[in-house]
C-alpha positions as CSV (number, residue, x, y, z in Angstrom):
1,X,32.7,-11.0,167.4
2,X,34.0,-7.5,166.9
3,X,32.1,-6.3,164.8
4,X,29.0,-7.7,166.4
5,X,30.1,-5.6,169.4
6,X,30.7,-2.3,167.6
7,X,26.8,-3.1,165.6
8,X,25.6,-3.2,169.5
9,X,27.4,-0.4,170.7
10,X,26.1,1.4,167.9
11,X,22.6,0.8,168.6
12,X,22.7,1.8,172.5
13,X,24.7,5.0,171.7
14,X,22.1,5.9,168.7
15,X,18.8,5.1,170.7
16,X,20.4,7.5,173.5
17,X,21.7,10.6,170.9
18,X,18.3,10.3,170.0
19,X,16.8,11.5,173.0
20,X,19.4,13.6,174.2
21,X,18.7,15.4,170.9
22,X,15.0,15.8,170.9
23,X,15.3,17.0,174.8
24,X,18.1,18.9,176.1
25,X,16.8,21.9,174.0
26,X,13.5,22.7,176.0
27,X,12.6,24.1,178.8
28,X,15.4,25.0,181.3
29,X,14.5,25.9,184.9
30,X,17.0,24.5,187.7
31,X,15.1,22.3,190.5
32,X,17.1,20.6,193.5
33,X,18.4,17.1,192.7
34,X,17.6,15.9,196.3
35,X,14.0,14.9,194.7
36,X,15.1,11.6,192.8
37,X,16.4,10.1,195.8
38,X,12.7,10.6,197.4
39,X,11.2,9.9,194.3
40,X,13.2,6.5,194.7
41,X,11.7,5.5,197.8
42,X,8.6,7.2,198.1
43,X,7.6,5.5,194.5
44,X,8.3,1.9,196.1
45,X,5.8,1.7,198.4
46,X,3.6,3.9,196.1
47,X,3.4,1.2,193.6
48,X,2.0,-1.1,196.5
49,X,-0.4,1.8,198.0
50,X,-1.3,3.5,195.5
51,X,-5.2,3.0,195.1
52,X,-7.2,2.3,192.3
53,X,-10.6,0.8,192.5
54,X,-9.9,-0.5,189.0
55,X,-6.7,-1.9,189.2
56,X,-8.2,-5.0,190.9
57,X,-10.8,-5.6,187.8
58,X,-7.9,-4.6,185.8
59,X,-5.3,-7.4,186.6
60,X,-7.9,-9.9,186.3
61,X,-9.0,-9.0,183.3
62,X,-5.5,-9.2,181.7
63,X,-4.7,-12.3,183.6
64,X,-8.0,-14.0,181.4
65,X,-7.0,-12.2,178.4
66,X,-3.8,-14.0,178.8
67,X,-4.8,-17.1,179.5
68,X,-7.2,-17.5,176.7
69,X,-4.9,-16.1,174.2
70,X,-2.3,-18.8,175.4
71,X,-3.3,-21.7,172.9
72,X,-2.5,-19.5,170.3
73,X,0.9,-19.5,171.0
74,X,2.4,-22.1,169.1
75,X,0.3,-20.9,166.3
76,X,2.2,-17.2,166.1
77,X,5.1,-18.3,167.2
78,X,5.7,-20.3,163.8
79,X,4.2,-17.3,161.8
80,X,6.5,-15.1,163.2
81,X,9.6,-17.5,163.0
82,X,8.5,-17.8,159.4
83,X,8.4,-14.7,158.3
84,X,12.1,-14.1,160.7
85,X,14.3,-13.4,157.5
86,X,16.0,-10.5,155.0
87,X,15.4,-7.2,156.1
88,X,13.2,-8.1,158.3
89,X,15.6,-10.3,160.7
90,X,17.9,-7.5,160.4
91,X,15.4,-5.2,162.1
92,X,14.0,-7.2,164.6
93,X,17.9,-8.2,165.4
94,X,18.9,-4.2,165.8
95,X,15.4,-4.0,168.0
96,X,16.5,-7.2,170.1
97,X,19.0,-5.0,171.6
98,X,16.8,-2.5,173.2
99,X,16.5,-5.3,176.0
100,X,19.9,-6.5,176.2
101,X,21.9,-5.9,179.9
102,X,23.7,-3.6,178.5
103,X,21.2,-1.3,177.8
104,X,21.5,0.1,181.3
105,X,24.7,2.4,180.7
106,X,23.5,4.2,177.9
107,X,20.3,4.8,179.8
108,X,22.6,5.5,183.0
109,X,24.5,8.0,180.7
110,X,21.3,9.9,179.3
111,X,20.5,10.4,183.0
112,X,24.0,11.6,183.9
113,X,24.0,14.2,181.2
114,X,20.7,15.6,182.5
115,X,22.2,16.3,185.9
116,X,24.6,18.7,184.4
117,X,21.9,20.6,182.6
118,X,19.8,23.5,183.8
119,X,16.1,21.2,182.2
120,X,14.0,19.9,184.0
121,X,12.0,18.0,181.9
122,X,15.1,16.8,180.6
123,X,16.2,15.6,184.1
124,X,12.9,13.9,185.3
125,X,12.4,12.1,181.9
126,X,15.7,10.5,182.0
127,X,15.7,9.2,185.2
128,X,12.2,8.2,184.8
129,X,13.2,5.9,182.5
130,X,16.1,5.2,184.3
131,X,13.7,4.1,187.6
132,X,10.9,2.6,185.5
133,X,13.8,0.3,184.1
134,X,15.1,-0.7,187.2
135,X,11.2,-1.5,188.9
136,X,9.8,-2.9,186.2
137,X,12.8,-5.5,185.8
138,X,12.6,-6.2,189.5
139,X,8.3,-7.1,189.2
140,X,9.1,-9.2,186.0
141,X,12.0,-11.1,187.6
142,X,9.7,-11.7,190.2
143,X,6.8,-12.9,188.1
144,X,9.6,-15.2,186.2
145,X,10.1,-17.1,189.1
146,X,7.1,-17.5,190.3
147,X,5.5,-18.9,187.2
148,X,8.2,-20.7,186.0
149,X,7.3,-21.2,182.0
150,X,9.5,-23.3,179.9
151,X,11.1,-21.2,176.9
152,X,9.8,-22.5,173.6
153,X,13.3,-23.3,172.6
154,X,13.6,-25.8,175.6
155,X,11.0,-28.2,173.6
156,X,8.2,-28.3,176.5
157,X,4.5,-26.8,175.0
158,X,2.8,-23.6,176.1
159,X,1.5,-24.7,179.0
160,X,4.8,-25.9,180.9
161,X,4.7,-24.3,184.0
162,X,6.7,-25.0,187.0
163,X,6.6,-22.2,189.9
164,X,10.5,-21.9,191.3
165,X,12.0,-24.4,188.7
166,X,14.8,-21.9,187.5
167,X,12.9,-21.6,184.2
168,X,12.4,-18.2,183.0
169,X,10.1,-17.9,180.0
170,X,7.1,-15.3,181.8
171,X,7.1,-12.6,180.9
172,X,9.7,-11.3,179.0
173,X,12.4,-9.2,180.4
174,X,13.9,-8.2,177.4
175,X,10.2,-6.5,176.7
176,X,9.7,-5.2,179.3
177,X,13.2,-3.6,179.7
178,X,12.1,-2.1,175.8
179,X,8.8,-0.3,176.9
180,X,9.8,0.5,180.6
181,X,12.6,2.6,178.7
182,X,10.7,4.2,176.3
183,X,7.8,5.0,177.7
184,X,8.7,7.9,180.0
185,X,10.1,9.7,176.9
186,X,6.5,9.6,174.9
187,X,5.1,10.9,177.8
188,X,7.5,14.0,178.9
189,X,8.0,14.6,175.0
190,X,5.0,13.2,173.2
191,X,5.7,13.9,169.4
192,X,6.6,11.7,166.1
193,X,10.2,11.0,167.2
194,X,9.3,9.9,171.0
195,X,6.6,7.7,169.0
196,X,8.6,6.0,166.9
197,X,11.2,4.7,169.9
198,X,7.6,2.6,170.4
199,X,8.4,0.5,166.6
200,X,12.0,-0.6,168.8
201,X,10.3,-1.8,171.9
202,X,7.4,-3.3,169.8
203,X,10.8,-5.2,167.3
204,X,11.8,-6.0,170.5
205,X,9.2,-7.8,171.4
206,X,8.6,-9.6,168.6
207,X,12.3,-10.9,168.0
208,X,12.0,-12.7,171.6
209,X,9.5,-14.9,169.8
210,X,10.9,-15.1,166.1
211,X,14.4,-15.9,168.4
212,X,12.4,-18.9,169.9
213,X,13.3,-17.2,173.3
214,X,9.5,-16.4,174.2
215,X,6.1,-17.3,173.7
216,X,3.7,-14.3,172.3
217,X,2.3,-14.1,175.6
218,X,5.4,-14.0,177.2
219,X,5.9,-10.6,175.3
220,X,2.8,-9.7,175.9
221,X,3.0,-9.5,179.7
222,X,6.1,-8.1,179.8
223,X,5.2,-5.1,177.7
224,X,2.5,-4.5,180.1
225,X,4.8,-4.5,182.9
226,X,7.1,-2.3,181.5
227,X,4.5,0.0,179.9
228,X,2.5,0.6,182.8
229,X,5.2,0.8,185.3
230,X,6.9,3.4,183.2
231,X,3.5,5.3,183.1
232,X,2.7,5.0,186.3
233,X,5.5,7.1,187.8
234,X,5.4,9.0,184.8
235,X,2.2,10.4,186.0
236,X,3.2,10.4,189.4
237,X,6.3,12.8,189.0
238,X,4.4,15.2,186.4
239,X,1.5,15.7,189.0
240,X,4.2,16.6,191.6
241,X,5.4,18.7,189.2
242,X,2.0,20.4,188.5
243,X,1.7,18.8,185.0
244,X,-0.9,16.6,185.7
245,X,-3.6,16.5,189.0
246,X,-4.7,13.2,190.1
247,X,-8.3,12.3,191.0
248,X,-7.3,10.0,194.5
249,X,-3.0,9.4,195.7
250,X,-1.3,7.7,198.6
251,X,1.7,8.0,199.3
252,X,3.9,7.5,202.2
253,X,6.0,10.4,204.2
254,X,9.0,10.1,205.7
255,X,10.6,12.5,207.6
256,X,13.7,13.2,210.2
257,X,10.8,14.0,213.2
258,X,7.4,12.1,211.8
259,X,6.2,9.5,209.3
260,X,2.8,8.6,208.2
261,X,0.7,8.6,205.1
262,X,-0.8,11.1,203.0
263,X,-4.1,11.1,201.7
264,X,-5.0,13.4,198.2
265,X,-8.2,13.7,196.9
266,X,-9.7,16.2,193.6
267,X,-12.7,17.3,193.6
268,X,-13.8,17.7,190.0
């Protein structure tokens, strides 16, 4: 049991020296603080008013994708649990742990190291990942709930679903924990080592099915989730920041005297 804990402790602390590493040394320009707490609540109701014409099409299209794929999952899931041995179990075991609970303090620690750093990038990234984290956890615990899929190790089939019976299969949340984390760091540092965090999410994911803990689907939708959550306020902080410039955004303002919503559209 010791050891087991100092293995895990090992492979927060590694994942998080890491990035500190490949960050702290670039770009230092001081901004104030005050902007994650807006960030916090201003990126809440963004997620909900945010509008994309596509993201309609988008959603269904995945939610047919999934559902087609889903009689295939007994199929992988016994490919993958045969091939879950050697060096291979021993990487996907290490991976398993980028969605563990405990996760959270070294990502809680990256982002309290920022703060007492003059870089911006630096700052934003970490508590990007820090935020995408905490929302995308929030949108898969709700989706767990609601669908209710039986975990493969429980002995029901693929399709054993029972909306608000406690069972927790869909989607993932140790995958989507994995990408939500990563994610913002590809896209404030995108280079081979921020890449390669992506083979940890991706062992991750597929160590919640070789455990018997999740269908491939399961994995599936929760990599979305935490993929696209991540890069969604990803892009939203760098076009505040002037790195990126977004075609249509709504967002809502909140202030001591007024309140309303704002409306920004590029043209070309």
């Amino acid at each position: 049991m010791i050891f087991k804990a100092i293995i895990s402790s090992r492979t927060y602390w590694l994942v998080a020296g890491l990035i500190i590493c490949n960050s702290i040394a670039v770009d230092t320009s001081a901004q104030d603080n005050a902007r994650f707490v807006r960030w916090m609540y201003q990126d809440a109701a963004g997620l909900v008013l945010q509008v994309n014409a596509r993201t309609p099409l988008l959603i269904a299209g995945a939610s047919a994708s999934l559902a087609a794929l889903s009689p295939a999952d007994p199929r992988v899931l016994g490919g993958v649990q045969t091939g879950y041995r050697g060096g291979f179990a021993n990487y996907l075991n290490t991976a398993n742990r980028l969605g563990d609970p405990e996760i959270k303090y070294p990502v809680l620690s990256i982002f309290a190291v920022s703060l007492f750093t003059n870089n911006d990038r630096f700052q934003d990234a970490s508590f990007t990942s820090t935020q995408s984290l905490l929302y995308a956890s929030l949108i898969t615990m709700t989706l767990k709930t609601a669908f209710g899929r039986a975990r493969p190790e429980s002995g029901y089939d693929e399709q054993a679903f029972s909306p608000f019976s406690g069972r927790t299969s869909f989607p993932s949340g140790h995958t989507t924990s994995a990408f939500a984390i990563v994610t913002p760091w590809v896209m404030y540092y995108p280079g081979p080592v921020t890449y390669s965090l992506f083979a940890l999410s991706t062992g991750t994911a597929v160590a919640r099915i070789a455990r018997d803990k999740h269908w491939p689907t399961d994995v599936v939708a929760g990599a979305a989730i935490g993929f696209f959550t991540a890069r969604f306020l990803s892009h939203r902080h760098q076009e505040e920041r002037g790195l990126r410039s977004p075609r249509l955004r709504v967002s809502p303002e909140i202030g001591f005297a007024s309140s309303g919503i704002l409306f920004v559209y590029r043209i070309g």
